[in-house]
Backbone of each chain as nested JSON, in Angstrom:
{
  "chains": [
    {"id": "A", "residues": [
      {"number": 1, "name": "UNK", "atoms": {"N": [126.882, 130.204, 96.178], "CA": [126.504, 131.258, 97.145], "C": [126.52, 130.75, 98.589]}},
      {"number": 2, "name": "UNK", "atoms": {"N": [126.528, 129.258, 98.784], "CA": [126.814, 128.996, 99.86], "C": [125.708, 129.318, 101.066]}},
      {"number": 3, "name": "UNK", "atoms": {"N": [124.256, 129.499, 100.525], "CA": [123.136, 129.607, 100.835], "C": [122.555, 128.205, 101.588]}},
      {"number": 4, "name": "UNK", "atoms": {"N": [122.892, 127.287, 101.267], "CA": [122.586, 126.57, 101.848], "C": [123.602, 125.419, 102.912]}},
      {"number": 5, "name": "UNK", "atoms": {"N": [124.589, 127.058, 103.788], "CA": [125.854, 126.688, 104.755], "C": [124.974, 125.904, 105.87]}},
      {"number": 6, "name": "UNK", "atoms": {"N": [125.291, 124.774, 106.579], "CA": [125.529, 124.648, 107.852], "C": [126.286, 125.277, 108.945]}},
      {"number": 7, "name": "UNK", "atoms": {"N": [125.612, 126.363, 109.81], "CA": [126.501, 126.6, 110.5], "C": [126.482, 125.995, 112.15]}},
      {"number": 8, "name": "UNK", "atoms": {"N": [127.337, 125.161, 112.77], "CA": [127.148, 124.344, 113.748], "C": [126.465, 124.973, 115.34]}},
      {"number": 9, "name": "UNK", "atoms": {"N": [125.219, 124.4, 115.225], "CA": [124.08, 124.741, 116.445], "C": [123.527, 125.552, 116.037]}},
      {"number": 10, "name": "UNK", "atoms": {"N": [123.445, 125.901, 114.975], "CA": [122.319, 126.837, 114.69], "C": [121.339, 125.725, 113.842]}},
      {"number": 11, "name": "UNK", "atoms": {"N": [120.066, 126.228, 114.021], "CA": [119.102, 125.532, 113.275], "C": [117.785, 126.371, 112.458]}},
      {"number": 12, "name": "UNK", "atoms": {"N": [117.963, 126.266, 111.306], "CA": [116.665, 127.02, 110.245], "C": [115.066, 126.543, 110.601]}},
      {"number": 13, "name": "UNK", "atoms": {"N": [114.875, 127.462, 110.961], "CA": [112.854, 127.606, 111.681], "C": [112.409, 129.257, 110.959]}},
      {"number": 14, "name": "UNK", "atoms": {"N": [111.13, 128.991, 110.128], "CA": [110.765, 130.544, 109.652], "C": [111.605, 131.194, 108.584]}},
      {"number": 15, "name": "UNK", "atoms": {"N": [112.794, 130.718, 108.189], "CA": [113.277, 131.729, 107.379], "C": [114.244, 132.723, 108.038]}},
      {"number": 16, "name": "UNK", "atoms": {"N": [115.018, 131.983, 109.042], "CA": [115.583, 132.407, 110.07], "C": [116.412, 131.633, 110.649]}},
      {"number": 17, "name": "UNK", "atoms": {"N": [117.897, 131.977, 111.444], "CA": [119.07, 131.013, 111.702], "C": [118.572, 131.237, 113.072]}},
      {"number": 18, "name": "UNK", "atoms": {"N": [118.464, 130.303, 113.475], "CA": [118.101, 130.372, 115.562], "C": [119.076, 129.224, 116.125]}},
      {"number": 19, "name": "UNK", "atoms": {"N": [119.152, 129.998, 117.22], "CA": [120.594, 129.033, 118.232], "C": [119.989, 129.437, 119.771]}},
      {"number": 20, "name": "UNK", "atoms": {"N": [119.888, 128.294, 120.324], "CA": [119.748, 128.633, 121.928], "C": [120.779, 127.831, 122.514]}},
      {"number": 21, "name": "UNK", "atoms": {"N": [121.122, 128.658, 123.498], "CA": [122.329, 128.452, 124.748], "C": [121.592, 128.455, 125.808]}},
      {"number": 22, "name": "UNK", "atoms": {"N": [122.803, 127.628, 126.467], "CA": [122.275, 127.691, 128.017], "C": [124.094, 128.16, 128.787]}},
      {"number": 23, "name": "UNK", "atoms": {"N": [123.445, 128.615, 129.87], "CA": [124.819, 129.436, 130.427], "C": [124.881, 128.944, 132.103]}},
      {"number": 24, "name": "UNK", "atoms": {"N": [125.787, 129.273, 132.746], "CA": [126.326, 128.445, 133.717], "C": [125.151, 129.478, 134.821]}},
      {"number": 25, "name": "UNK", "atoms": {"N": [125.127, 130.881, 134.412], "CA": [123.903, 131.685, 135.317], "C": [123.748, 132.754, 134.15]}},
      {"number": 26, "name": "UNK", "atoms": {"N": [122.906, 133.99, 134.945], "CA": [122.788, 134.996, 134.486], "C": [123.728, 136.217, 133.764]}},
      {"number": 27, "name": "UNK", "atoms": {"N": [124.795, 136.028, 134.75], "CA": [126.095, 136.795, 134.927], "C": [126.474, 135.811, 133.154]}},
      {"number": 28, "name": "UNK", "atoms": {"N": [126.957, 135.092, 133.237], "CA": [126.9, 134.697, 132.154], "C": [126.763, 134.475, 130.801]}},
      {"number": 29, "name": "UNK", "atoms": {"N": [124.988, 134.583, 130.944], "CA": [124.253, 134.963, 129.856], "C": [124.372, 136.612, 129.541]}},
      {"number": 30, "name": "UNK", "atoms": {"N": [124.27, 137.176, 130.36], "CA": [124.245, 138.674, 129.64], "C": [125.793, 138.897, 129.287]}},
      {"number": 31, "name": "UNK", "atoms": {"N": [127.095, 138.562, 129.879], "CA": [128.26, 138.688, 129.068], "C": [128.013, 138.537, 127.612]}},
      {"number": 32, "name": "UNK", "atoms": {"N": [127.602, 137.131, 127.314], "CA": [127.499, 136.948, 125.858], "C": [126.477, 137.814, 125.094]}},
      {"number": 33, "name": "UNK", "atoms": {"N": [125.619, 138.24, 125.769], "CA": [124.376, 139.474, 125.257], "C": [125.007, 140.396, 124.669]}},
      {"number": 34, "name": "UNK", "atoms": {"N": [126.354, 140.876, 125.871], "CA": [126.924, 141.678, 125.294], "C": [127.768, 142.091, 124.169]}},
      {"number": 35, "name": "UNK", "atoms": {"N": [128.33, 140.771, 124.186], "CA": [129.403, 140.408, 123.452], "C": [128.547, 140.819, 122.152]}},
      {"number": 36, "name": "UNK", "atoms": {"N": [127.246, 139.522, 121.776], "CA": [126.498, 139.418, 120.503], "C": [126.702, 140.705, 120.27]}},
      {"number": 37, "name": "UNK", "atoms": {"N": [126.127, 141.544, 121.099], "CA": [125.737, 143.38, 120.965], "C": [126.763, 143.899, 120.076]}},
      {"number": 38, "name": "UNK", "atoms": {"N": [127.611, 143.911, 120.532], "CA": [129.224, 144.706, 119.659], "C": [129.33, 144.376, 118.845]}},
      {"number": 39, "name": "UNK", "atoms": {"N": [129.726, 143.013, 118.464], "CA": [129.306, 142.264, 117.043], "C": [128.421, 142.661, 116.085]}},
      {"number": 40, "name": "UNK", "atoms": {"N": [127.249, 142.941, 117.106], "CA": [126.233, 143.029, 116.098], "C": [126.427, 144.767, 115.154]}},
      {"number": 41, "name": "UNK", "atoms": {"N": [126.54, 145.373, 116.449], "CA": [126.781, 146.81, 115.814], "C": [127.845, 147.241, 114.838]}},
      {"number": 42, "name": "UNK", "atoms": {"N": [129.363, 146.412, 114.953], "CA": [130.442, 146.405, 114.17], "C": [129.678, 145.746, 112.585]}},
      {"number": 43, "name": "UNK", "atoms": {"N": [129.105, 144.743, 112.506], "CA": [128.468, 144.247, 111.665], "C": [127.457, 144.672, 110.923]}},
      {"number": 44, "name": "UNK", "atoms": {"N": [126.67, 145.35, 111.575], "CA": [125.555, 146.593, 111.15], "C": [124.485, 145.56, 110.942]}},
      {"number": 45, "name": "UNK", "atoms": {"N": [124.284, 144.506, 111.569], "CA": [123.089, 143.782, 111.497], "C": [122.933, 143.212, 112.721]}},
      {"number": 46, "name": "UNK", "atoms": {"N": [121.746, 142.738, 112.945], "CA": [121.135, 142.709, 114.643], "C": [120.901, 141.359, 114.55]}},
      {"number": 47, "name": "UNK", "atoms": {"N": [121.024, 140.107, 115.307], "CA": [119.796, 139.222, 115.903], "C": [119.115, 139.391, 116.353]}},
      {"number": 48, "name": "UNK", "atoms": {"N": [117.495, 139.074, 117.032], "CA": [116.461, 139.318, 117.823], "C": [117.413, 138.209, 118.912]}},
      {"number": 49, "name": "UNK", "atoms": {"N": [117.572, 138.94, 119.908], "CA": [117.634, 137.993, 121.139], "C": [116.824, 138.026, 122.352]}},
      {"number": 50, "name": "UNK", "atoms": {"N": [116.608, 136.803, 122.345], "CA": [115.614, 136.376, 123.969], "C": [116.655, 135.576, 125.406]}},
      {"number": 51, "name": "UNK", "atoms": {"N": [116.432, 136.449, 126.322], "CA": [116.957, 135.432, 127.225], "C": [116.406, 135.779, 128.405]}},
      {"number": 52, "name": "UNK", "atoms": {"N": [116.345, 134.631, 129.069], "CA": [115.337, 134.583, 130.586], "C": [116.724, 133.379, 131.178]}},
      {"number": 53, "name": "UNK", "atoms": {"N": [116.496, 134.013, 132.119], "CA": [117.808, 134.316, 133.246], "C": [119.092, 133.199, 132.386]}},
      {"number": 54, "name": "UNK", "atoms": {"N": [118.902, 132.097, 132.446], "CA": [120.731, 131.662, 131.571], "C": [120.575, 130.966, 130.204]}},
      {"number": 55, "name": "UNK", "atoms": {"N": [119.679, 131.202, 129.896], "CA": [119.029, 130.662, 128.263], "C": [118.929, 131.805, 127.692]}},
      {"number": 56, "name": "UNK", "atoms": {"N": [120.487, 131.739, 126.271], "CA": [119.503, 133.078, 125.422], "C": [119.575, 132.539, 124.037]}},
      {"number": 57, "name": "UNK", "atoms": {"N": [118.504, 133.344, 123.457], "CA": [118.166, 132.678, 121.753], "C": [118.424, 133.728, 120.679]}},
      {"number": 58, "name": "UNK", "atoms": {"N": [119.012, 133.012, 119.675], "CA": [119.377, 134.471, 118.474], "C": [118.742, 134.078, 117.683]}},
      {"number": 59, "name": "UNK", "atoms": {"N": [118.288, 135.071, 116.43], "CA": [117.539, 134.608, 115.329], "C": [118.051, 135.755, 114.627]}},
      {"number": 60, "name": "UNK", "atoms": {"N": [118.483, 135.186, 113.386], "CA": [118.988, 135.808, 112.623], "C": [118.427, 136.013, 111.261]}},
      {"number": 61, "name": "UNK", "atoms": {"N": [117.822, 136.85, 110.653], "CA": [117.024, 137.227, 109.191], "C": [117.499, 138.444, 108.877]}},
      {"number": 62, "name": "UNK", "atoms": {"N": [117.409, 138.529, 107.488], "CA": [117.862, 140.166, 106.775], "C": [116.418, 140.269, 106.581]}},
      {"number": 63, "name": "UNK", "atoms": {"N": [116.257, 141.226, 107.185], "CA": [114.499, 141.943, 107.0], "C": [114.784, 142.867, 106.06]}},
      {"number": 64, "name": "UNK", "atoms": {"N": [115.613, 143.274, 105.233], "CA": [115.739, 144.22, 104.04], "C": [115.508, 143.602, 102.984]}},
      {"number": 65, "name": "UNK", "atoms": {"N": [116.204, 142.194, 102.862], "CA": [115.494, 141.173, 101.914], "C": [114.618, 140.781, 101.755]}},
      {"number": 66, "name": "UNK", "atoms": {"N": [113.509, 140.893, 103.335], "CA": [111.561, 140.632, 102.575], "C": [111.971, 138.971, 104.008]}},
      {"number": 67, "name": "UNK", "atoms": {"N": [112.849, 139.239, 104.851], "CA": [113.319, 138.01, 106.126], "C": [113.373, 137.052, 105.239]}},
      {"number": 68, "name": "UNK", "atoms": {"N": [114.653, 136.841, 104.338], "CA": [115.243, 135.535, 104.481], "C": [116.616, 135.334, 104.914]}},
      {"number": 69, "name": "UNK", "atoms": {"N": [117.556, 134.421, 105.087], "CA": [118.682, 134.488, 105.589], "C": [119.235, 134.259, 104.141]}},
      {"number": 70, "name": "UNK", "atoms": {"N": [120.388, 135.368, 104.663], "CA": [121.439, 135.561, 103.637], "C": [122.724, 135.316, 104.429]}},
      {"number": 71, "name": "UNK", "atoms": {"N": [123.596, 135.898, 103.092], "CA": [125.016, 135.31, 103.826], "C": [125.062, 136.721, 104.993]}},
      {"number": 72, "name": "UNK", "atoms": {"N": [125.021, 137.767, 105.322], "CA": [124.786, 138.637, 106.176], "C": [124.518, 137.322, 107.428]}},
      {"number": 73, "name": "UNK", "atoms": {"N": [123.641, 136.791, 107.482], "CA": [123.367, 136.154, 108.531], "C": [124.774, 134.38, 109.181]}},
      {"number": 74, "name": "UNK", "atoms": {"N": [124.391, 134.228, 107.302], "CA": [125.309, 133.036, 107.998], "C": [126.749, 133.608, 108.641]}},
      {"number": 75, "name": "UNK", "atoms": {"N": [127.155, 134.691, 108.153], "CA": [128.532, 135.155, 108.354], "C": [128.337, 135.983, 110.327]}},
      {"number": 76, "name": "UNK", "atoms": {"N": [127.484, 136.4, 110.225], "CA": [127.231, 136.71, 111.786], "C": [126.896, 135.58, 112.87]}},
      {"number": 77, "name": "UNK", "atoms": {"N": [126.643, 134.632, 111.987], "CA": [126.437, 132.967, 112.757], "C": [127.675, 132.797, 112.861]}},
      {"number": 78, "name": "UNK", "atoms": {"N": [128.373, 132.883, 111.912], "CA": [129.991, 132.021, 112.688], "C": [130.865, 132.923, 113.17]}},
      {"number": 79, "name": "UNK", "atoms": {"N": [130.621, 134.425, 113.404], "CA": [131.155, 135.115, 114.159], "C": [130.531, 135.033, 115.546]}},
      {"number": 80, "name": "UNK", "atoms": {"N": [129.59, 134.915, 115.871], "CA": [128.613, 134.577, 117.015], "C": [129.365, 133.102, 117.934]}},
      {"number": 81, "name": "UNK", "atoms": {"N": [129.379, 132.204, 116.65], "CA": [130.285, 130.898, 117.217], "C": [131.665, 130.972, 117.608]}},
      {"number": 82, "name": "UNK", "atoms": {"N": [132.18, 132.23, 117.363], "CA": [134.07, 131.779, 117.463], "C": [133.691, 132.895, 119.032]}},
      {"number": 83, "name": "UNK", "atoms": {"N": [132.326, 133.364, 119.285], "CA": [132.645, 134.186, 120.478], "C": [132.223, 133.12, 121.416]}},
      {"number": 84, "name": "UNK", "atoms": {"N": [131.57, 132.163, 121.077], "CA": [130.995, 130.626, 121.903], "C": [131.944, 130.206, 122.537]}},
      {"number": 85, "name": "UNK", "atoms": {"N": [133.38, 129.607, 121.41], "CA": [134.291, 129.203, 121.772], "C": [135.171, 130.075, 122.734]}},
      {"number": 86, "name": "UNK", "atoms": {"N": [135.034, 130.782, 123.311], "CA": [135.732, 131.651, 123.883], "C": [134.822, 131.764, 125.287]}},
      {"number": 87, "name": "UNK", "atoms": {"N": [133.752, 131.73, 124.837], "CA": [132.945, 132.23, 126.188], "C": [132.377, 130.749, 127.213]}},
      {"number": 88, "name": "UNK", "atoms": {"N": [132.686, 129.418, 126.095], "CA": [132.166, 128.901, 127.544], "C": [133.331, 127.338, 127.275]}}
    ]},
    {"id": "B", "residues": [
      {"number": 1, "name": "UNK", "atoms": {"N": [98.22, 144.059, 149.942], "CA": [99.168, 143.355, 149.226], "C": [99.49, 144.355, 148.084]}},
      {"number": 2, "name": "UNK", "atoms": {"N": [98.357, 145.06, 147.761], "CA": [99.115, 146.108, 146.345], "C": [98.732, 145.579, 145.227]}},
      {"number": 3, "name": "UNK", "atoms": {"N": [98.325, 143.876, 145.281], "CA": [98.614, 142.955, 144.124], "C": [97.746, 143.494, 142.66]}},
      {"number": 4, "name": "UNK", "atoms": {"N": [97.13, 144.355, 142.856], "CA": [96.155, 145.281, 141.497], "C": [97.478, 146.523, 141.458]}},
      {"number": 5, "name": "UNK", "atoms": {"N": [98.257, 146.927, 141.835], "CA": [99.111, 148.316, 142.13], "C": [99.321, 148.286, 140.158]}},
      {"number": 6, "name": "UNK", "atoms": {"N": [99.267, 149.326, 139.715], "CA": [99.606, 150.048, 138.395], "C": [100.922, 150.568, 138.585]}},
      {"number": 7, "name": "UNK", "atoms": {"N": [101.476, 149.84, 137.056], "CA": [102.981, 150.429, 137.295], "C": [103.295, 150.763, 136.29]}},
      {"number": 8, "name": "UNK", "atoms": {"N": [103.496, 152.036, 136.203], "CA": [103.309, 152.687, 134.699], "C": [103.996, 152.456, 133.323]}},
      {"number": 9, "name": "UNK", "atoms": {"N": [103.07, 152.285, 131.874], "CA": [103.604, 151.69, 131.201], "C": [103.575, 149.963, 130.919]}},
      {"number": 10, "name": "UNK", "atoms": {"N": [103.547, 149.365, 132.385], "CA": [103.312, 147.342, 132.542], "C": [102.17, 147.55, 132.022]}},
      {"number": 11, "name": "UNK", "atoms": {"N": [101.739, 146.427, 131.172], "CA": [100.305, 145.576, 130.866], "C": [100.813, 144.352, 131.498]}},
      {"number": 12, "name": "UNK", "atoms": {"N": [99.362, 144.174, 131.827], "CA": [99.296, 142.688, 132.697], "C": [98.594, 141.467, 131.542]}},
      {"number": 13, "name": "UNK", "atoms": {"N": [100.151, 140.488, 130.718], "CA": [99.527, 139.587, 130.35], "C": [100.098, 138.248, 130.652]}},
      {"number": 14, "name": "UNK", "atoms": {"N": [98.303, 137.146, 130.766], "CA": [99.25, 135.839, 130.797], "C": [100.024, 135.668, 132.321]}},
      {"number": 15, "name": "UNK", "atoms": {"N": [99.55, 136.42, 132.991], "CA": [100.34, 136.194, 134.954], "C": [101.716, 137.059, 134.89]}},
      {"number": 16, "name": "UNK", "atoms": {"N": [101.866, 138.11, 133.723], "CA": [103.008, 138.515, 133.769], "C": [102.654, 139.914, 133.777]}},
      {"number": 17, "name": "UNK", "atoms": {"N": [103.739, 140.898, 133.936], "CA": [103.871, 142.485, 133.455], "C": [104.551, 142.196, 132.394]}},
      {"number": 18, "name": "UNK", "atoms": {"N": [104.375, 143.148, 131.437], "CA": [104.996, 143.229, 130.283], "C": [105.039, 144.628, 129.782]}},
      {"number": 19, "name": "UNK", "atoms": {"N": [106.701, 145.109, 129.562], "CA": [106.917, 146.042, 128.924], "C": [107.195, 146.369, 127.711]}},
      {"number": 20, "name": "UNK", "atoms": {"N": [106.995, 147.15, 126.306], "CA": [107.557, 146.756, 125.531], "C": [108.513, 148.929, 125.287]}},
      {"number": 21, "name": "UNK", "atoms": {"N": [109.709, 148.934, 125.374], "CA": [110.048, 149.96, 125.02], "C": [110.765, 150.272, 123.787]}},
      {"number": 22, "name": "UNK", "atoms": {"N": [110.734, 151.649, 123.127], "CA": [111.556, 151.806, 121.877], "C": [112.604, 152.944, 122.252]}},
      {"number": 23, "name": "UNK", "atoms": {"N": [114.102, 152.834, 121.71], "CA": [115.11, 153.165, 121.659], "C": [115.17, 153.793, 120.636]}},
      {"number": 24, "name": "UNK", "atoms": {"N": [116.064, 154.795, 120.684], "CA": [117.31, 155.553, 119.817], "C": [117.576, 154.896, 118.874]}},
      {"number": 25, "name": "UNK", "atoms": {"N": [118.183, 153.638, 119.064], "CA": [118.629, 153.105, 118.142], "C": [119.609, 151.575, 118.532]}},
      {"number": 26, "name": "UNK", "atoms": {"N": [120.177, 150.715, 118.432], "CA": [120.269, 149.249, 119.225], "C": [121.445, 150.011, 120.392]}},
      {"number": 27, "name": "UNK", "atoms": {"N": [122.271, 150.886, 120.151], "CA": [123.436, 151.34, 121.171], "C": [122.487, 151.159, 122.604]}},
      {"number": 28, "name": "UNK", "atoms": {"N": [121.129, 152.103, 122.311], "CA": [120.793, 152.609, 123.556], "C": [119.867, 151.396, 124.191]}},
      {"number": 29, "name": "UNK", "atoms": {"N": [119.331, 151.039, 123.17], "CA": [118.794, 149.431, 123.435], "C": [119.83, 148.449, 124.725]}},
      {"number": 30, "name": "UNK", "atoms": {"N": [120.851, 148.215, 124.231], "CA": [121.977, 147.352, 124.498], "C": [122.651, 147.786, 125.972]}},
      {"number": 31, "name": "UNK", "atoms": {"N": [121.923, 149.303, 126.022], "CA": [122.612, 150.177, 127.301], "C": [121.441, 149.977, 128.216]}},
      {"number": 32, "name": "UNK", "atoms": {"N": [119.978, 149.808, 127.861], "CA": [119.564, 149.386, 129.248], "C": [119.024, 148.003, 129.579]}},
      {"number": 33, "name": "UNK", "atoms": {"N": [119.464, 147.395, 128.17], "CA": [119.675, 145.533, 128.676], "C": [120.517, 145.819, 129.805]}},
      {"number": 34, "name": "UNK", "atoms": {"N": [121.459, 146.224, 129.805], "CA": [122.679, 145.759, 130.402], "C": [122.079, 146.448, 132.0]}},
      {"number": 35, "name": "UNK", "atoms": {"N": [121.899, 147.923, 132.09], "CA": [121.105, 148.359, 133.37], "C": [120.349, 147.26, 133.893]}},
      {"number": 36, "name": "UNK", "atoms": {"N": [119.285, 146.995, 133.121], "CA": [118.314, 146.265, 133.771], "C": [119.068, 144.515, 134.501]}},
      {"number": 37, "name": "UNK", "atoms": {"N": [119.708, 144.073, 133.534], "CA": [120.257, 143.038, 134.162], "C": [121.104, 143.251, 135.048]}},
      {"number": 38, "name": "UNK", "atoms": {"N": [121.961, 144.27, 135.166], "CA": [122.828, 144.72, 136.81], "C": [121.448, 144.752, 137.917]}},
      {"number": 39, "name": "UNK", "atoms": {"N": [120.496, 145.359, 137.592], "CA": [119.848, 145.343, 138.845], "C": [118.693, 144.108, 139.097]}},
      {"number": 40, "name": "UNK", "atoms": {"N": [118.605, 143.153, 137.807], "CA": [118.426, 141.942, 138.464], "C": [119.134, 140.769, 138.8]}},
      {"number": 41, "name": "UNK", "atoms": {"N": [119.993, 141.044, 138.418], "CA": [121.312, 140.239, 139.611], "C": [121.028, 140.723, 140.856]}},
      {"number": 42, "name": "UNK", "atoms": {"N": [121.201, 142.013, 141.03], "CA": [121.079, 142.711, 142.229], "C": [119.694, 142.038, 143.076]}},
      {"number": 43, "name": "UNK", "atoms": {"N": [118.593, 142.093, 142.177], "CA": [117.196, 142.05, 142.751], "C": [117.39, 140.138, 143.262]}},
      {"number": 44, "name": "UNK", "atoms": {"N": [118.185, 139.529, 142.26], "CA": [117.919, 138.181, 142.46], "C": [116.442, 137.709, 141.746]}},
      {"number": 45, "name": "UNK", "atoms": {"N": [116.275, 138.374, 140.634], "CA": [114.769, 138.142, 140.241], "C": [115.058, 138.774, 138.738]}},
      {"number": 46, "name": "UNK", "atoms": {"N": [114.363, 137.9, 137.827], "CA": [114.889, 138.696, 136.126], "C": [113.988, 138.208, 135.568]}},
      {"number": 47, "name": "UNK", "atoms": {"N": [113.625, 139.427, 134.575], "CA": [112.574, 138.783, 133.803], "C": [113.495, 138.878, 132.121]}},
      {"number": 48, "name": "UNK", "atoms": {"N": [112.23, 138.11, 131.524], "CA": [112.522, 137.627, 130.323], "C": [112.469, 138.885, 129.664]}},
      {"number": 49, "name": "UNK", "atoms": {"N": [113.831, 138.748, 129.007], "CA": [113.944, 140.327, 127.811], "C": [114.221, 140.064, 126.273]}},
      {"number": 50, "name": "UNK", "atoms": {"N": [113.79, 140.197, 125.844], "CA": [113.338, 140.219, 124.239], "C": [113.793, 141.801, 123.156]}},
      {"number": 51, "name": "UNK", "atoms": {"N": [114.592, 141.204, 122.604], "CA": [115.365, 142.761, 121.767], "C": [115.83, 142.486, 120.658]}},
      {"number": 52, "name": "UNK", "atoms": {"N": [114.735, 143.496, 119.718], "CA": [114.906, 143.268, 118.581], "C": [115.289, 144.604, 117.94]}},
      {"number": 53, "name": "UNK", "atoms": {"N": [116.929, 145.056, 117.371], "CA": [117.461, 146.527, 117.349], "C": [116.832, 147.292, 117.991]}},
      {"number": 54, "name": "UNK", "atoms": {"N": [116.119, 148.067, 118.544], "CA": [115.645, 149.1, 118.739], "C": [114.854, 149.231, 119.916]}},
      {"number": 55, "name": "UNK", "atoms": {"N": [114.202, 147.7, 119.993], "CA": [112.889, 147.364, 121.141], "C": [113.567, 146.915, 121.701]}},
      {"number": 56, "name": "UNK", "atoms": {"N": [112.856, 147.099, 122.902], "CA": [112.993, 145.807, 124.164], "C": [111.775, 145.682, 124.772]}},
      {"number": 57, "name": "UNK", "atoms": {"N": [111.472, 144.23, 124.896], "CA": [109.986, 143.92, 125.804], "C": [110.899, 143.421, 126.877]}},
      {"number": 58, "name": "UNK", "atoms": {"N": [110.096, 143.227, 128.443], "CA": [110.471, 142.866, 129.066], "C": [109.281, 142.324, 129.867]}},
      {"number": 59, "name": "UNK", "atoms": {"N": [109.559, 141.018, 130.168], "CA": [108.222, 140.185, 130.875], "C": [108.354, 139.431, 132.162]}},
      {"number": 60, "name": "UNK", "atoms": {"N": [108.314, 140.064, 133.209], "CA": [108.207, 140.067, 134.843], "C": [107.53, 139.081, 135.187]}},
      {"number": 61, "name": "UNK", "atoms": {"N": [107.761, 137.616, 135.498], "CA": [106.667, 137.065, 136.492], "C": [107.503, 136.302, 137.543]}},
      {"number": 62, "name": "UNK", "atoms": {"N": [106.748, 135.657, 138.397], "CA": [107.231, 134.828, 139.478], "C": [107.413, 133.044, 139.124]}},
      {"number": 63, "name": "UNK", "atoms": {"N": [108.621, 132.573, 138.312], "CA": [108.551, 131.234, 138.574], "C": [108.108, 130.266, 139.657]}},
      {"number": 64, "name": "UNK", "atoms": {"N": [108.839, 131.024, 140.939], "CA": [108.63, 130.092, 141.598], "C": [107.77, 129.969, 142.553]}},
      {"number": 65, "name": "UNK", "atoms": {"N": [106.68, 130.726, 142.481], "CA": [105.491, 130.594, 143.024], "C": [104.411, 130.239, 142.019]}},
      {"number": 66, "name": "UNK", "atoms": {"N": [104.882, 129.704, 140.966], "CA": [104.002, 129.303, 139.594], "C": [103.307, 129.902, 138.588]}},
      {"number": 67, "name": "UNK", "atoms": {"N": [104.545, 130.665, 138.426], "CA": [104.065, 132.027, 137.432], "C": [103.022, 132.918, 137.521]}},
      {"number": 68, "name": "UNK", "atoms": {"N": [103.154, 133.445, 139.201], "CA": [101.696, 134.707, 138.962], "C": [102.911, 135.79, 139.035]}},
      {"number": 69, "name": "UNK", "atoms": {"N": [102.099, 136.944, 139.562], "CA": [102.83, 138.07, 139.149], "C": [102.779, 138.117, 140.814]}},
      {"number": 70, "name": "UNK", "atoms": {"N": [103.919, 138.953, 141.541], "CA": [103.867, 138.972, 142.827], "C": [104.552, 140.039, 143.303]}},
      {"number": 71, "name": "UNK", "atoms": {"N": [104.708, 140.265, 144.679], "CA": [105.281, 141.876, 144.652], "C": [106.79, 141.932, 144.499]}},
      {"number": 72, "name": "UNK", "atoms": {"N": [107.231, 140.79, 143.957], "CA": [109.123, 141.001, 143.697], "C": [109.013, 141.847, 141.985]}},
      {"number": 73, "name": "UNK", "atoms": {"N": [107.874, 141.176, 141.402], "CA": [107.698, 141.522, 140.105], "C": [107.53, 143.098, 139.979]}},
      {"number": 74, "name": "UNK", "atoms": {"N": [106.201, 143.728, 140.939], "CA": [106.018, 144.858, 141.102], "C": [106.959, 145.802, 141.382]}},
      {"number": 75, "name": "UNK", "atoms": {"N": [107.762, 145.117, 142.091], "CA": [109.257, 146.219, 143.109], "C": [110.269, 146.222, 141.856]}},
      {"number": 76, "name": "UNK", "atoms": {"N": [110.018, 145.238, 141.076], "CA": [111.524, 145.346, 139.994], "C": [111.049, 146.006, 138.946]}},
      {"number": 77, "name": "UNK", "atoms": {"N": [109.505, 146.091, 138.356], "CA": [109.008, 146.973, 137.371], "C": [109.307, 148.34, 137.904]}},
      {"number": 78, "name": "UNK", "atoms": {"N": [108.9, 148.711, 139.218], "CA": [109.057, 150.355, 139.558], "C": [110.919, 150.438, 139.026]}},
      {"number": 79, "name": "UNK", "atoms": {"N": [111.48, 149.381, 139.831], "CA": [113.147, 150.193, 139.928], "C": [113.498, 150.081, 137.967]}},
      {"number": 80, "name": "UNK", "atoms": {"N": [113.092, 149.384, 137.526], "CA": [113.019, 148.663, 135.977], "C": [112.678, 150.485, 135.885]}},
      {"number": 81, "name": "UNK", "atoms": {"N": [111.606, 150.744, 135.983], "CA": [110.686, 152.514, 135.047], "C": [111.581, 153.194, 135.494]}},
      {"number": 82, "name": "UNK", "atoms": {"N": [112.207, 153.777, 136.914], "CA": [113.737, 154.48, 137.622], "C": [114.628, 154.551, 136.513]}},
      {"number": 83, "name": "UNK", "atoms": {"N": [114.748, 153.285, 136.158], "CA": [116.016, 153.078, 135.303], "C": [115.72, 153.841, 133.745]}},
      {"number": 84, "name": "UNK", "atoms": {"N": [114.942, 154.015, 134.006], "CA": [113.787, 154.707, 132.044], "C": [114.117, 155.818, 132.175]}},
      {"number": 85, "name": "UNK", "atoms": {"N": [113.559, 156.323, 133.601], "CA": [113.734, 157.911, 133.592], "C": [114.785, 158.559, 133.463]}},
      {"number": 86, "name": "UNK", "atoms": {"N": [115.892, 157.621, 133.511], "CA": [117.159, 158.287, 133.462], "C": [117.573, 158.26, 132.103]}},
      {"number": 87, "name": "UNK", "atoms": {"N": [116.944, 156.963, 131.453], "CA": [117.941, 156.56, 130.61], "C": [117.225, 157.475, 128.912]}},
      {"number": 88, "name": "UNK", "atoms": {"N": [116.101, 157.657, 129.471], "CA": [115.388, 158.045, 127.779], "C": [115.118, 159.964, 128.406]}}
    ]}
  ]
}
């Protein structure tokens, strides 16, 4: 099941995939906000994201499952990463 | 100074304003991340935003006067609620 993927910069805290970035500014950080956003909606599953001005943080859990990470999550982790590679 | 001024909707916690609003649904969520961060670029002043599908908190303070709350905070919560009235 592949439940227990590494996916690169993300790190397991809570029962939950979390990744923080740092961005060159603001302008920056909210591009990728956005980006996550579309993703997320094409995907039909959300991260909680935090960001204060060029630091933003994702956390990723299936709250339909009772919040544990599933492949739903790992698979939005490495779609999240191939938009990394692109964005910085 | 104003520095008690009520701004409708802010709770004052921790040296900060804090908003927490609920959305439609993450589209409309994602539509006034994006407002609010055009006009703190604009403002030169951003607070920390937190969004989880549906919510958004948003938490106003002054870094660089050592985290109190000050009237850049106050002026960006009013144009921040502007941006509500339109948007909900």
């Amino acid at each position: 099941m592949g439940l227990d993927r590494i996916i690169n910069g993300w790190k397991k805290e809570n029962n939950a995939l979390v990744l923080t970035e740092r961005f060159e500014d603001f302008n920056e950080a909210l591009a990728f906000i956005v980006r996550v956003g579309l993703l997320a909606e094409q995907s039909n599953h959300h991260p909680t994201i935090t960001n204060t001005y060029n630091e933003v943080s994702l956390m990723l859990t299936t709250h339909d499952q009772g919040n544990v990470i599933t492949e739903k999550d790992y698979d939005l982790a490495e779609k999240i990463n191939a938009i990394l590679t692109i964005a910085k």
